[in-house]
C-alpha positions as CSV (number, residue, x, y, z in Angstrom):
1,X,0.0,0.0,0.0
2,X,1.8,3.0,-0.7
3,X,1.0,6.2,0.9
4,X,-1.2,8.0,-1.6
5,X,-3.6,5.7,-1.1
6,X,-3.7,5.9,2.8
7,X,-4.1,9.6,2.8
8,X,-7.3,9.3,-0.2
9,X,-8.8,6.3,1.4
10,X,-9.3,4.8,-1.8
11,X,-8.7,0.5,-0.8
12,X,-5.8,-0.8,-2.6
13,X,-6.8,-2.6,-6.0
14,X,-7.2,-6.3,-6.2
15,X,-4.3,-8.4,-7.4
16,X,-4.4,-9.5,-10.8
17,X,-6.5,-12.6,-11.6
18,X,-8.9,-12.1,-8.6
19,X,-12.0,-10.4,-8.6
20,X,-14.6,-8.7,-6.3
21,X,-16.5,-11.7,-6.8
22,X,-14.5,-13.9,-4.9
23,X,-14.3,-12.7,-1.6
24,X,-15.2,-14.1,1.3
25,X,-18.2,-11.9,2.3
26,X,-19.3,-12.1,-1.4
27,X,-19.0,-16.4,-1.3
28,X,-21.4,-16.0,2.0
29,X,-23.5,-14.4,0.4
30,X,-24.2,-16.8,-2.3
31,X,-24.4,-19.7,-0.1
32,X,-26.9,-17.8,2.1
33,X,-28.9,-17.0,-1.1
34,X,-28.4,-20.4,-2.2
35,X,-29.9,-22.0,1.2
36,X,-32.5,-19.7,1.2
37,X,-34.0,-20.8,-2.1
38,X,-33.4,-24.4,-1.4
39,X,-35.8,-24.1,1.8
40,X,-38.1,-22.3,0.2
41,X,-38.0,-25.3,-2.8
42,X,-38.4,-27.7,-0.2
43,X,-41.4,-26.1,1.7
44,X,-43.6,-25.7,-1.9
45,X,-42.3,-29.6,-2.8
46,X,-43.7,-30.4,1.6
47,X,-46.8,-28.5,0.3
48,X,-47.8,-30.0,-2.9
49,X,-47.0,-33.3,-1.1
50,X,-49.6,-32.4,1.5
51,X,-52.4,-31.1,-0.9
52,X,-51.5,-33.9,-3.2
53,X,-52.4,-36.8,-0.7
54,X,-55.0,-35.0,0.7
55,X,-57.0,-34.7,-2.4
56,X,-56.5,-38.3,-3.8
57,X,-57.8,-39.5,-0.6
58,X,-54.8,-41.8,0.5
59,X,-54.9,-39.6,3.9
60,X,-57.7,-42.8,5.2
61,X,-60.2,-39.9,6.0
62,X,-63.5,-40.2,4.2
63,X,-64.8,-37.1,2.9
64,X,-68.5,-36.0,1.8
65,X,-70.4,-33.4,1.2
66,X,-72.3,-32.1,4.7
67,X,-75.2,-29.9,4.9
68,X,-72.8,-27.3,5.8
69,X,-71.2,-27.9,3.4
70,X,-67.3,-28.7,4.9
71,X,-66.0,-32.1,4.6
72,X,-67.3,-35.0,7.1
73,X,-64.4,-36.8,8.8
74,X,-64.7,-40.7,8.3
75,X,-66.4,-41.9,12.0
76,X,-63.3,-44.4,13.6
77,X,-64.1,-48.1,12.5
78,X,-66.4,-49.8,14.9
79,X,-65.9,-53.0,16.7
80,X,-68.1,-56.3,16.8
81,X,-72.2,-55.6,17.1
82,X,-74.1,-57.4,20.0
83,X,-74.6,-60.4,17.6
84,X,-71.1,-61.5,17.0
85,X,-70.0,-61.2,20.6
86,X,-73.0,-63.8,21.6
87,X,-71.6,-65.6,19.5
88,X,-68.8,-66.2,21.3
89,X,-68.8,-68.5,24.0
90,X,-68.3,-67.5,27.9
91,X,-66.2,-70.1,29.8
92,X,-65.8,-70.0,33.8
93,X,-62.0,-69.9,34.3
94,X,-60.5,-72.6,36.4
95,X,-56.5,-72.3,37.5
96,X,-56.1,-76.2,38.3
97,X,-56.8,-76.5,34.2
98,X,-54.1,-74.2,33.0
99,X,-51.2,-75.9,34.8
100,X,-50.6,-73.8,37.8
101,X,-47.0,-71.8,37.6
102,X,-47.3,-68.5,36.6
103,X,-50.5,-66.6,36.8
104,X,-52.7,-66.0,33.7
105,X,-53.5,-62.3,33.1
106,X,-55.7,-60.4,31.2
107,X,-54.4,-58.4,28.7
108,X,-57.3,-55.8,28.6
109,X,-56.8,-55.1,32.5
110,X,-53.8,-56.6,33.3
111,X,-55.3,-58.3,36.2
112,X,-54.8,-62.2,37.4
113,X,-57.8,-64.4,36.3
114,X,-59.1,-65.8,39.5
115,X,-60.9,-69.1,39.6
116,X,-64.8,-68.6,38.6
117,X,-63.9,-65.4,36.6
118,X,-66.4,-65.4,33.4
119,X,-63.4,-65.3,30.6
120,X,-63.5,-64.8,27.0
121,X,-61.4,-67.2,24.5
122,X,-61.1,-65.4,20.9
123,X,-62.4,-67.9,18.3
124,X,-58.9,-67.8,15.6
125,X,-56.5,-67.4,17.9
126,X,-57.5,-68.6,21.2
127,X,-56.5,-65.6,23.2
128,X,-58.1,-65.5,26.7
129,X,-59.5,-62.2,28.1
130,X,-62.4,-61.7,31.3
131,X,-65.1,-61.5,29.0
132,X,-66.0,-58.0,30.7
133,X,-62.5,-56.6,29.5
134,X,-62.6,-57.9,25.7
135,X,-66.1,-57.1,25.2
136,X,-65.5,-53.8,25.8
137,X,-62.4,-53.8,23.6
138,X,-64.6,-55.9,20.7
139,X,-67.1,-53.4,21.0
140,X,-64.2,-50.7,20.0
141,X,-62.0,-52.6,17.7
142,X,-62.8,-55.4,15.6
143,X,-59.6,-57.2,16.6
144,X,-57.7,-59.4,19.2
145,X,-56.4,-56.9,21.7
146,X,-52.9,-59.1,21.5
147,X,-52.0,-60.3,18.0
148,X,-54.6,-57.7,16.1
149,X,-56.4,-60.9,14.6
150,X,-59.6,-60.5,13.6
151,X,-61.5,-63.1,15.2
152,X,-62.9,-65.9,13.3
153,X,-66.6,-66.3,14.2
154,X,-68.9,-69.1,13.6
155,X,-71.3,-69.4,10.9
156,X,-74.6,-68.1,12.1
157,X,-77.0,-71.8,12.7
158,X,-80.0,-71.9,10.3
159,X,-83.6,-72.6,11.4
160,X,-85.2,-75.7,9.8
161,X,-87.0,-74.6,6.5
162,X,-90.8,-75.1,6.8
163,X,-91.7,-74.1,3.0
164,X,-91.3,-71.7,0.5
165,X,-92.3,-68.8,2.5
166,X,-89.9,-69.8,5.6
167,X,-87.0,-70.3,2.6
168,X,-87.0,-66.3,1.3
169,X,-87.5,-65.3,4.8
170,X,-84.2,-67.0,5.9
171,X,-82.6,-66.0,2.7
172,X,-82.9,-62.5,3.6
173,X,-82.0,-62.7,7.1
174,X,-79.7,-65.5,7.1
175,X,-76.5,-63.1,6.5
176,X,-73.4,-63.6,8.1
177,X,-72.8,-60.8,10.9
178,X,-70.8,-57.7,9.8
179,X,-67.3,-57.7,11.7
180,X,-67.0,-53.9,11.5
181,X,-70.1,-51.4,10.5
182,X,-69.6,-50.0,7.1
183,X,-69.0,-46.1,6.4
């Protein structure tokens, strides 16, 4: 720096070969500017995603016109109806039957079975509940409350066909119970 330049304040010209560009302060603030539109990029591609599963439907909510006119949320799936859970047999639980050792609980509760306890064995899978507990649960979910299996319920019987009449009548009530109500 010589001493003209000192005493005018002018900065001292750049080397030859480099440029203004390529300082330091000027590289930050291309790789700020850079960032910046990169996030930005992201949030309309975050966006798009969003509206784009949203309006195909593969979100799992059910929508349809109201009377007001704003989407109706799909109702949570409903468990077994009154019918199916009759269905399924209510044993009294006896502890000198399942070996002694360790306690059986209840899954639902968490509680010991005790001996006399009205319990619940899940046609399918054979999972054993107090029949309080997993009725409850049935009632909510259409599934075992341990493995998630759907339980496999028995045919519903048939009544003895008298004639023709008795033959359409059990046609159109002889249906197989629905597991879960349909939306």
């Amino acid at each position: 720096m010589s001493t003209a330049d000192a005493t005018t304040g002018t900065p001292p010209a750049p080397a030859a070969g480099r440029s203004r560009c390529c300082t330091s302060g000027a590289t930050l603030e291309l790789v700020g500017a850079f960032t910046a539109v990169c996030l930005v990029l992201y949030g309309v591609i975050l966006y798009m995603n969003y509206l784009y599963v949203r309006w195909s439907g593969r979100d799992g909510v059910h929508r349809t016109a109201s009377a007001a006119g704003l989407p109706a949320r799909k109702r949570p799936a409903a468990g077994l109806d009154k019918a199916a859970l009759a269905a399924m047999p209510v044993l009294t639980f006896r502890a000198d039957k399942h070996g002694g050792g360790e306690p059986v609980e209840c899954a639902v509760c968490l509680s010991a079975m005790q001996d006399g306890d009205a319990v619940r064995t899940l046609p399918g899978c054979r999972h054993a509940f107090h029949a309080a507990c997993v009725d409850a649960w049935l009632c909510a979910r259409a599934t075992c409350p341990v493995c998630r299996a759907r339980p496999a319920l028995p045919p519903p019987q048939q009544a003895p066909k008298a004639g023709p009449k008795a033959a359409a009548a059990a046609g159109s009530s002889g249906r197989q119970p629905d597991l879960e109500s349909q939306v």
